[in-house]
VMD Tcl script that draws the C-alpha trace (Angstrom):
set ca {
  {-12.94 0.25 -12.74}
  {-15.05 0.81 -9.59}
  {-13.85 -0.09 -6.05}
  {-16.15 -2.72 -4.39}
  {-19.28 -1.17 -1.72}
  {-19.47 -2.27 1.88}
  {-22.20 -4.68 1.35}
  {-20.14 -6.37 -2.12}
  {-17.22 -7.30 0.74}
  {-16.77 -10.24 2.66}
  {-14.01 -11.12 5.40}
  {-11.50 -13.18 3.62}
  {-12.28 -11.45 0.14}
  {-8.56 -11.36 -1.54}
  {-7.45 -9.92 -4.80}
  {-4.08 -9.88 -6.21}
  {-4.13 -6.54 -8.04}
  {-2.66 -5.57 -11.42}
  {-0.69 -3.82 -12.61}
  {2.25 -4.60 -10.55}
  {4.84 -1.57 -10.77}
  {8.59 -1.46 -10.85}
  {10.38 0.90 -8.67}
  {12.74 3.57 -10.69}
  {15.87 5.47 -9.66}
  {13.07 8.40 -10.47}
  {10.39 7.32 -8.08}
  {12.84 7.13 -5.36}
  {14.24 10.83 -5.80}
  {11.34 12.55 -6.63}
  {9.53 10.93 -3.99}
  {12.49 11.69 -1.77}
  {12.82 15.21 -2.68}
  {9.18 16.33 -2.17}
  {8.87 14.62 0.90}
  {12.09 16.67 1.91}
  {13.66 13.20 2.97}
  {17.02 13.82 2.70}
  {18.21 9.97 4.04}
  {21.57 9.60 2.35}
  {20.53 5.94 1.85}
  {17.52 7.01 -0.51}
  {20.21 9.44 -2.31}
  {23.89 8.74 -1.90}
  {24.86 5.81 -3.88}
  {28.82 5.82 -1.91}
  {26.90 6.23 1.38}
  {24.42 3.16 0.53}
  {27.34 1.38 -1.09}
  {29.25 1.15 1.95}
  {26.00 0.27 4.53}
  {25.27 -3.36 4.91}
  {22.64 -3.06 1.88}
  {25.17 -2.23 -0.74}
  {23.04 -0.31 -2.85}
  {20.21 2.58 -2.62}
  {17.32 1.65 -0.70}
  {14.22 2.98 -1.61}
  {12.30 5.36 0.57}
  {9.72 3.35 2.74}
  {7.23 5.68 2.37}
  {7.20 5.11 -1.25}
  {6.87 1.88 -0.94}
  {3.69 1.92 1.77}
  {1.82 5.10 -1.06}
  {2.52 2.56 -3.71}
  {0.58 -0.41 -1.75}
  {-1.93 2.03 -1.54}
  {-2.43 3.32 -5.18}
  {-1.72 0.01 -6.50}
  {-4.78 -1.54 -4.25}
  {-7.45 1.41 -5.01}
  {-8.59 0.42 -8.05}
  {-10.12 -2.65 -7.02}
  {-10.74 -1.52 -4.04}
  {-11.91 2.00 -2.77}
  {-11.96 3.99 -6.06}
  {-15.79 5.74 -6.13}
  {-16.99 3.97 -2.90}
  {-14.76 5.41 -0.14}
  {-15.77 8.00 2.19}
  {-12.57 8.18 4.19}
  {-9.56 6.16 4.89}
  {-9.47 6.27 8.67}
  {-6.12 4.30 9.62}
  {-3.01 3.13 9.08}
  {-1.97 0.17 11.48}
  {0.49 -2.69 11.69}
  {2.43 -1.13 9.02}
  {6.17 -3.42 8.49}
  {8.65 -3.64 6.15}
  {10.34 -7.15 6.98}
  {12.41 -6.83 3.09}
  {14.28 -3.73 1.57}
  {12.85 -2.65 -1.56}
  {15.34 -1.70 -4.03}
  {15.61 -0.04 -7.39}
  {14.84 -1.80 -9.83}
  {12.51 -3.99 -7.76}
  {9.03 -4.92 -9.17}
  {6.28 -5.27 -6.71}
  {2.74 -6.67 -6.41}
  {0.28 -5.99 -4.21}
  {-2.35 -8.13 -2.64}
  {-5.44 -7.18 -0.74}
  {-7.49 -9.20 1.94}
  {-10.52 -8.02 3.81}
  {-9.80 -9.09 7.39}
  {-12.77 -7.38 9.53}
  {-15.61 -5.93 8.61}
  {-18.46 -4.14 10.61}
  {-21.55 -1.98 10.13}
  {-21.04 2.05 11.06}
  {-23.15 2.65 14.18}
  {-23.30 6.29 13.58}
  {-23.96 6.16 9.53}
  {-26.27 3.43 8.74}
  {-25.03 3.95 5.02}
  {-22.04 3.32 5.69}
  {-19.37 0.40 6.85}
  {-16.09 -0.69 8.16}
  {-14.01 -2.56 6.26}
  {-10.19 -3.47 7.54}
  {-7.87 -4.19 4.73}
  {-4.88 -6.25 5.09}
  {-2.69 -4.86 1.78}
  {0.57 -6.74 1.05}
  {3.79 -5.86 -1.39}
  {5.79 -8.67 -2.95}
  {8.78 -7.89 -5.26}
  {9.69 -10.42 -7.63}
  {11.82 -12.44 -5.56}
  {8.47 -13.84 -3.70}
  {9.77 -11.50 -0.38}
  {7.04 -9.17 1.60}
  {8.69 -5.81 1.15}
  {5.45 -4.32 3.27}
  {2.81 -5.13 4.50}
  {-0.17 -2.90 6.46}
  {-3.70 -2.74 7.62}
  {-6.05 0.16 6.07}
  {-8.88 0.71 7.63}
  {-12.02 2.21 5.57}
  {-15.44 3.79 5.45}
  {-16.86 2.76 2.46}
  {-20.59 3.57 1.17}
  {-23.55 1.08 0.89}
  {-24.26 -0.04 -1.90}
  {-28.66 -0.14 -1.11}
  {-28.33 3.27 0.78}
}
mol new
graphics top color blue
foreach p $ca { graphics top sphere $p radius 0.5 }
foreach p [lrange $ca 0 end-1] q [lrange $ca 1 end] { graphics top cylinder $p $q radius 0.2 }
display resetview
């Protein structure tokens, strides 16, 4: 499935994207472990036992590459030229193992490229939910994405 091109985008455009995907003890540790993230609360399950969370937490940064991969499809995938920022980004809700989260996409600003007439800006508000209804992230993304007439 295609990502959308500049000119198929409007500002307030949402899309509630499937699959959603639940985290594994697997995710968490291999993510962990090539990242070189050696948090104890990612890997110790005495050390996350006795912090206030009781239990493993899963590596943010898991979390904000799944919002991303989970939101491409629909998207970015085939139109993008180059992801150009990461703002706002917030995790207000621990995601934990076992969680299953779904991500949501608005377009929140838009705006023609004044150096590449083919191209365009399009700001992305992406949001994770886990099954409990609780924002486990959310983030802008900020995109150059092709025309589709150019």
């Amino acid at each position: 499935m295609p990502g959308r091109f500049f000119d198929e985008w409007n500002v307030g455009d949402r899309i509630v994207h499937q699959p959603s995907r639940t985290v594994t003890e697997t995710d968490n540790l291999m993510f962990s472990a090539m990242t070189h993230n050696m948090q104890p609360l990612h890997l110790d399950a005495e050390t996350a036992k006795a912090s206030e969370f009781g239990q493993i937490l899963v590596n943010s940064t898991f979390t904000f590459s799944l919002a991303v991969g989970l939101s491409i499809a629909d998207t970015t995938v085939g139109t993008l030229v180059a992801n150009l920022g990461f703002d706002k980004v917030v995790t207000p809700k621990p995601t934990f193992i076992g969680d299953t989260l779904t991500c949501s996409s608005e377009v929140v600003e838009m705006r023609e490229s004044k150096s590449r007439p083919t191209q365009g800006i399009v700001v992305f508000k992406h949001e994770l939910t886990n099954q409990r209804g609780e924002t486990a992230l959310s983030m802008l993304r900020t995109v150059l994405l092709k025309k589709k007439d150019a």
